[in-house]
Every structure is written in structure tokens, then in C-alpha cells.
N, C-alpha and C positions, 0 to 999 in steps of 0.2 A: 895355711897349715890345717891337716886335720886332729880337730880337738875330739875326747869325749864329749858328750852333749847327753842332756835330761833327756827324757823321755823312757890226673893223670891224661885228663880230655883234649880233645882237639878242638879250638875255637872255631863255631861256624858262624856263618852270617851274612846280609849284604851287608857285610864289616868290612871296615876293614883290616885309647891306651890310657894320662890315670892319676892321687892327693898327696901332696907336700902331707904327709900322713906323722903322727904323734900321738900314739895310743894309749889314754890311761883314764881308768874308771869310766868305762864307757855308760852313759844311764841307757836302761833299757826298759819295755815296754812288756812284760810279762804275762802271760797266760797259762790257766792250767797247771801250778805250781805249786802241786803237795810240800815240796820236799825246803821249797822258800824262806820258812823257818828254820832249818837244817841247812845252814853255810859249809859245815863240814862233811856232808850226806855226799859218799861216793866222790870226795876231793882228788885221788886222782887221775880219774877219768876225765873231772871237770876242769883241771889242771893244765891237759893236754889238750882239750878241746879249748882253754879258755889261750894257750898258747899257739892252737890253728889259728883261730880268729883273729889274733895281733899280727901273726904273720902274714896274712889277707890284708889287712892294713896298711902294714910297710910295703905289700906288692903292689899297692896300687899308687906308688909315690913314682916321680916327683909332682905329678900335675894334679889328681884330682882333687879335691876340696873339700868332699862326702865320699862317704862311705856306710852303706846299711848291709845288714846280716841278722837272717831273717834265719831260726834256728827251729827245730824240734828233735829232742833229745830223749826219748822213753817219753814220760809223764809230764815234759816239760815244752813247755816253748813261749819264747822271747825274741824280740827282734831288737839288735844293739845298733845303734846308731852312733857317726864319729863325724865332724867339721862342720862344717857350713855349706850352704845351697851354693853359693858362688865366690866369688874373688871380692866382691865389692864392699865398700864396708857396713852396708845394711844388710848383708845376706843375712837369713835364717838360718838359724841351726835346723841341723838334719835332724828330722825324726822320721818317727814308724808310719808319717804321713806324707814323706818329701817322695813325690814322685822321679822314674828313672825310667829312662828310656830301654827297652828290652834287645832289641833288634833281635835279631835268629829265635831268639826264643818264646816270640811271637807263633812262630810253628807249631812249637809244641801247643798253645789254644786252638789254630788250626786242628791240629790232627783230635785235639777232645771234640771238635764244633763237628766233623768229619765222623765219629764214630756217634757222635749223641743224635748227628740226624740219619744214621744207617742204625740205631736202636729203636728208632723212632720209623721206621720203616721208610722215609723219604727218598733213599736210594740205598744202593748196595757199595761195596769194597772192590766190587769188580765189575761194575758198571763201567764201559766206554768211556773217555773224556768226549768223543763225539755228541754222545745222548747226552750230554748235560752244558754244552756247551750257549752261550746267549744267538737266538735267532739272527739267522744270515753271517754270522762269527764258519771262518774255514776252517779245519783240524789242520792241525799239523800233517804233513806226510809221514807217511810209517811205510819202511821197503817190508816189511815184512808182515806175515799173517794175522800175528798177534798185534792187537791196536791197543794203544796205552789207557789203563783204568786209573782210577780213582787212587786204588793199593799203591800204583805203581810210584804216583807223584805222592803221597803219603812215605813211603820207604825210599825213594830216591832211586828208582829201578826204572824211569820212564823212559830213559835214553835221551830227553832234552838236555839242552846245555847248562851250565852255571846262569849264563844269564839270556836276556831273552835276547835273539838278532837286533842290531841296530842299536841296542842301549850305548855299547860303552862309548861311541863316537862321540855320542847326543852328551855323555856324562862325563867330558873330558875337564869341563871348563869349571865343573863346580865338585870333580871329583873328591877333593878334602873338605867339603863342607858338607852337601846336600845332591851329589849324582843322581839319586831317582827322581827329585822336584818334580821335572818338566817330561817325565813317562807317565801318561794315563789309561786309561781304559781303552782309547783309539788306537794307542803306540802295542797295546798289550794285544789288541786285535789283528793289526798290523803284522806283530812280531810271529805270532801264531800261524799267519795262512804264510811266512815265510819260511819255517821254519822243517827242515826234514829230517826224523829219525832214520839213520842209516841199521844199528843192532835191534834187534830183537824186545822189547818191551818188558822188564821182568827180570832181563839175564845178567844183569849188570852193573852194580850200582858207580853211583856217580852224583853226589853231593850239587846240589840247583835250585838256587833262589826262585828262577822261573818256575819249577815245578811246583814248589808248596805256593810261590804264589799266585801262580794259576788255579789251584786247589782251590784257595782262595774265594778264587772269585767264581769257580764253577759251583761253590757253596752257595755263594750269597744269591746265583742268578734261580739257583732250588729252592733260597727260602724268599725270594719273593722281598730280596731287601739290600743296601750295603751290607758289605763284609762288617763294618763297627756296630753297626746297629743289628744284625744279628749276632755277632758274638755278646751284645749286651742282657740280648734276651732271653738267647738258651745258655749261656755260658756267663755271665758276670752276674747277672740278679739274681739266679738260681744259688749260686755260692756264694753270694753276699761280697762280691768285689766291687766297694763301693767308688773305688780308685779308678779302676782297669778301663784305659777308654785304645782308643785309636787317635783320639782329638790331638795336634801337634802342640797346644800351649794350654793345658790342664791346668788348675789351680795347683799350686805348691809344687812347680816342679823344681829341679836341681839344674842347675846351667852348664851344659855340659861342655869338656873344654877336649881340643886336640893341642897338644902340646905346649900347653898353659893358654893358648887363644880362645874364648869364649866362641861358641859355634850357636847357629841359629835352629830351632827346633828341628828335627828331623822328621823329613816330608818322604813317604812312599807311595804314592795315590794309586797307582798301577796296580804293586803288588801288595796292599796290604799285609795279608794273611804270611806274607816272606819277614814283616819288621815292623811292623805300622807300632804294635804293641807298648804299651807305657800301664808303670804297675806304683803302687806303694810298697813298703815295705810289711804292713801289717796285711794288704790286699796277696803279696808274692807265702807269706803263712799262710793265710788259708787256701790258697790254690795247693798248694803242696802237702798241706793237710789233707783235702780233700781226693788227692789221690793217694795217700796212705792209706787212708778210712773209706775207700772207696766211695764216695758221695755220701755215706752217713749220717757224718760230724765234722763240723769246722770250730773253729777256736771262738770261745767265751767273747761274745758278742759283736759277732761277724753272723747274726741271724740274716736272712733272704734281706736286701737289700728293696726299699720302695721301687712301686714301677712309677710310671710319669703321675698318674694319678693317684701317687700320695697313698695307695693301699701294699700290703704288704705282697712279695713276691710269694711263690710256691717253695716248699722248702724242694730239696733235690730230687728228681723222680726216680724211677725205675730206671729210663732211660738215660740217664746223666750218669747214674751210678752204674749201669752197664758199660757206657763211655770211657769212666774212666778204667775200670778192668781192660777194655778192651783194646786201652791204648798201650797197657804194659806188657800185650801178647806179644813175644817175640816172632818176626816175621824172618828174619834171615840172618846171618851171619855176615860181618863184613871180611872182605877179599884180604887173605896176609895179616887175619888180626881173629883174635879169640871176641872182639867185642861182637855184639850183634843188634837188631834194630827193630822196634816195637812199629806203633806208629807214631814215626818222629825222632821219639825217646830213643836215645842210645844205651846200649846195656854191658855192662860189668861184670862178672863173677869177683869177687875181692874177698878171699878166702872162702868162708860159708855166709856172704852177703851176697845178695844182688845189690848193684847199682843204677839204678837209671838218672840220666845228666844227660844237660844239653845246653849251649851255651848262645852267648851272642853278640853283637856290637853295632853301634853303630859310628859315626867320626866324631860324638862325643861320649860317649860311654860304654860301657862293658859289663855282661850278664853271666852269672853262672847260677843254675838252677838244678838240683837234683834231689831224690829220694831213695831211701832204702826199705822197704816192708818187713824183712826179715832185724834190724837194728830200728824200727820205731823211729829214723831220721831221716828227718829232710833239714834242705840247705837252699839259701837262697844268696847269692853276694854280689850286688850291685857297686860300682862306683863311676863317676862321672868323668869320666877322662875314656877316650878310643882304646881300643884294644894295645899292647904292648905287641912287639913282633914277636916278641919271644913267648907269648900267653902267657904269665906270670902268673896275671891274678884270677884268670879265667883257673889254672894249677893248682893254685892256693884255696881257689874255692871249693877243686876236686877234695884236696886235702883237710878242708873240715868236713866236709862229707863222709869221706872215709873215717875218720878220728870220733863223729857225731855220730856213727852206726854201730860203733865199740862203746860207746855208753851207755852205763845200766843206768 
């Protein structure tokens, strides 16, 4: 069951659902709260937002066991935590420290890691995937003039497929557990020189694990590192994520369940940069902070996190904080839909707000992550169960989103 404890979108993802949930007096972890001594300061606004977030709770039933939501509202932000780590009866209560597996929304650090190293002048937006590909690695074929960029697998415009040739056969056997396990860096290679773009590059989108996480790794082969280990360095130290790994079994994480059966970490080795991702809950605020605030400021002591030797990181540079601008540029509009697409980040008009949101999963848990600029809110709502068919709680998280960017 999930206890309180101390302390409108469409699901994407290599997803593919969720806590026996009981929501009351949730403890929460506070930050930046003028208004803290004022229980009655703008009640109801807080009213309606404090009844999004219950309903987030009950979406995530019957399976998960945790639930965190991770909030900033105007001058406020707090991350509420509800159950326990697992089923068993030593689990941990959930706090603003219980790690969760992100899946999809693992891209969205992609697409910052993608624009902080084209601030950084290391390549461009519209560089070839050819020129950046690892030596003796084939391109794809492309019938057409236009050869697929950087942009294109950043917006999902490459014309590659959902997933890469040859996976899903190889991912029959462990499909509800752990399908990418046993695709690596040779299978990603492989998939590559077999793989032929018949449209146009640019002209058409079309939602693909394989693209962002090719991205990925045409990242990592430019910074001269893994994908985990550079996103720790321009992207986790720099904003103080002292949580945020790739690693599959991080300390403190939450046990993630597909239809109350406890599931074994989630392994993407191939495609990192598509899922690899796992966050805290205090770690998913200041990410979301920091794209409100443009790399600025992050939340009351989430300073530059140590590098290996124990000295303090750089706070955010120019380029990071161009990064995140640069990821909430809108690049296109999607096909039969008023929404439209930054890098990565999908976008909303919702009255006179913008929205950007993007969600995740993986076979034991389920991500919704988004921010508003214009309403001062961002929204984070993880829980440890698979995604529902129906997206309930991936809905539900849209909907404090929305409800948290109507708050004065």
C-alpha cells in the first residue's frame, strides 16, 4: 500500500504501469518557501493542486508501492513522497532520495547534453550523423539528397524506425522484463549499416527509440567518453544531480514492479541516451528548476555537486545555460496536432501558458516530467510500476502540471 512518508500527453518510451496507493498527509521535503508559515496564503489554488496530486496517487494503483512528486509552484517547491521502496517488509519509505527509473525521459538529458556540446562549439544541429559516427561504424542508407543530422534524431524527423533492425526478435524472450539487456554497442552497429531510410530526412516525423538513442552515442563518440560518464560531467555536476546516474543498481533505488511482480533493474546498454536514465526525486527539482531559470539557479542546496576528487564542480556556464534555452526552441509542429516539438521536449499552448512535458517508462516504472515559464511550474511524478495501457498516471501528472502553472 502506498502510505504518506516523512521527508493530456502521450506516453513515450522503450516502454512499454503502477502502487496499492492511500494518500494522506504526505511529509514533504521543502525548498524556497516564503509563504511556509502562511498554511492559508492562496489556499485555493493549493487546494486544487493539493487534489491533482492525490489523484496522481490513486492513478498509480493497484501495483506501485512509491510514489514521489517533485513540484514548483511560483516561489515554492517541494517534493512529496507516498509508500515504500518495495513489497517486502524491510522496504524503505520513499523519500526525496528513492531513486526511479526514468525511461523516455532519459532523452530529454539527451537533447540538453546535444545542445550544451553545440554551445560549446563541439559540433553543430545540422551536422551529418555520418561525420560523427565511431570509425569504420556504416551510415544508414538514405534514398534521398538530404542525409539525416543531428536535429533530425533530436526531433524525431530522421526517418529511422521506432526501434533498431533486428532488436525485437533478439527481445522476445525477456520482452516483460529487460528486452534491450543483451543489444550493445556491436548490435547498434550492426543495426546501423542495415538499416535504409526510404523518405526524406526532416520531412516527417515519427517517434524512435533508435534515433535519440543513436544520438546518444554519436554524443559520447564526440566527447571522447561513455554516454553516463559524459552526461555526468557536463550535465549532472554542473547542476548539482547528485542522484542522476545511468548505473542499473544505484544506492536507494525503488523496486520496480510490472503487475505487482518485482522486476530486475533496467538494462539499455546499446541505447543509453533512449532510457538508461534514473533520477531522485530532490535530483528531478532541480533539473526542472534549472530549465525554468535557465541554468541560473537551482534549489537551496543542490550547489555543483563534487567531481571525483573531492573539489567542488563549476557552477552552470554560459553554455549549459544556453543549452537549456536552446532545448525549449520550438523546431516543428506535430502532423494532426496543435502540439509541437523543441529538442525532445514536446510543447503545449494551455491557455496563455506554454507547456513542455515528456514522459517515460520502462517494465517497471513510469515518468512524467514537465515545466511551464510563463506559470513558474514544473512537475516531476514518478511511480514504480510499468506504464498502464491506458496512460493514467503519465495524465495525471499532465494534470498537476497544468493545475501547478495556475498557481500564484
Amino acid at each position: 500500500m502506498i502510505g504518506p512518508n516523512a521527508s493530456g500527453p502521450t506516453s513515450h518510451g522503450p516502454d512499454t504501469s503502477h502502487p496499492d496507493a492511500s494518500c494522506s498527509n504526505a511529509n514533504r521535503s521543502n525548498a524556497n518557501r516564503p509563504n511556509a508559515n502562511r498554511p492559508n496564503a492562496n489556499r485555493p489554488d493549493a487546494n486544487r493542486l493539493d487534489a491533482a496530486v492525490a489523484a496522481a496517487v490513486r492513478a498509480a494503483r493497484p501495483y506501485a508501492t512509491a510514489v514521489t512528486i517533485a513540484l514548483v509552484h511560483g516561489d515554492r517547491a517541494e517534493v512529496r513522497c507516498f509508500g515504500r521502496t518495495g513489497r517486502s517488509p524491510g522496504a524503505a519509505p520513499c523519500t526525496p532520495g528513492t531513486v526511479f527509473e526514468l525511461g523516455s525521459v532519459s532523452k530529454t538529458f539527451t537533447a540538453l547534453l546535444l545542445a550544451e556540446m553545440a554551445a560549446r562549439g563541439e559540433l553543430a544541429l545540422d551536422d551529418p550523423v555520418e561525420d560523427r559516427l565511431p570509425h569504420r561504424w556504416r551510415a544508414a542508407k538514405v534514398r534521398s539528397a538530404e542525409p539525416i543530422r543531428l536535429l533530425h534524431l533530436a526531433t524525431h524527423t530522421s526517418g529511422l524506425p521506432g526501434l533498431p533492425p533486428g532488436l525485437l526478435a533478439k527481445a522476445v524472450p525477456a520482452w516483460f522484463s529487460n528486452p534491450y539487456e543483451t543489444y550493445g554497442d556491436e548490435q547498434l552497429r550492426e543495426s546501423l549499416a542495415r538499416t535504409t531510410v526510404r523518405g526524406t530526412p526532416g520531412s516527417r516525423y515519427g517517434y524512435s527509440n533508435y534515433g535519440v538513442g543513436l544520438l546518444g552515442r554519436l554524443l559520447a563518440e564526440t566527447g571522447g567518453m561513455p554516454y553516463g560518464d559524459l552526461l555526468a560531467e557536463r550535465i549532472c555536476r554542473p547542476l548539482g544531480l547528485r542522484a542522476t546516474t545511468c548505473a542499473p543498481d544505484p544506492p536507494g533505488r525503488a523496486t520496480g514492479y510490472r503487475r505487482g511482480r518485482a522486476l530486475p533493474p533496467w538494462r539499455i546498454p546499446g541505447l543509453p541516451g533512449a532510457g538508461a536514465v534514473r533520477a531522485d526525486g530532490a535530483d528531478l527539482l532541480r533539473y526542472l528548476r534549472a530549465h525554468l531559470d535557465g541554468g541560473t539557479a537551482a534549489a537551496p542546496g543542490s550547489g555543483p555537486a563534487p567531481n571525483p576528487a573531492g573539489e567542488p564542480a563549476a557552477d552552470p556556464g554560459d553554455g549549459l545555460g544556453a543549452a537549456l534555452r536552446d532545448v525549449q526552441r520550438l523546431r516543428l509542429r506535430l502532423p494532426h496536432s496543435t502540439d509541437r516539438i523543441g529538442l525532445v521536449w514536446m510543447h503545449r499552448r494551455s491557455g496563455d501558458r506554454d507547456l513542455y512535458f515528456h514522459s517515460g517508462g520502462t517494465r517497471g516504472f513510469t515518468a512524467f516530467v514537465g515545466f511551464s515559464p510563463e506559470g513558474s511550474a514544473a512537475v516531476a511524478a514518478v511511480a514504480n510500476t510499468a506504464p498502464a495501457l491506458d496512460g493514467r498516471f503519465v495524465q495525471a501528472g499532465y494534470e498537476v502540471l497544468r493545475v501547478a502553472s495556475r498557481c500564484q
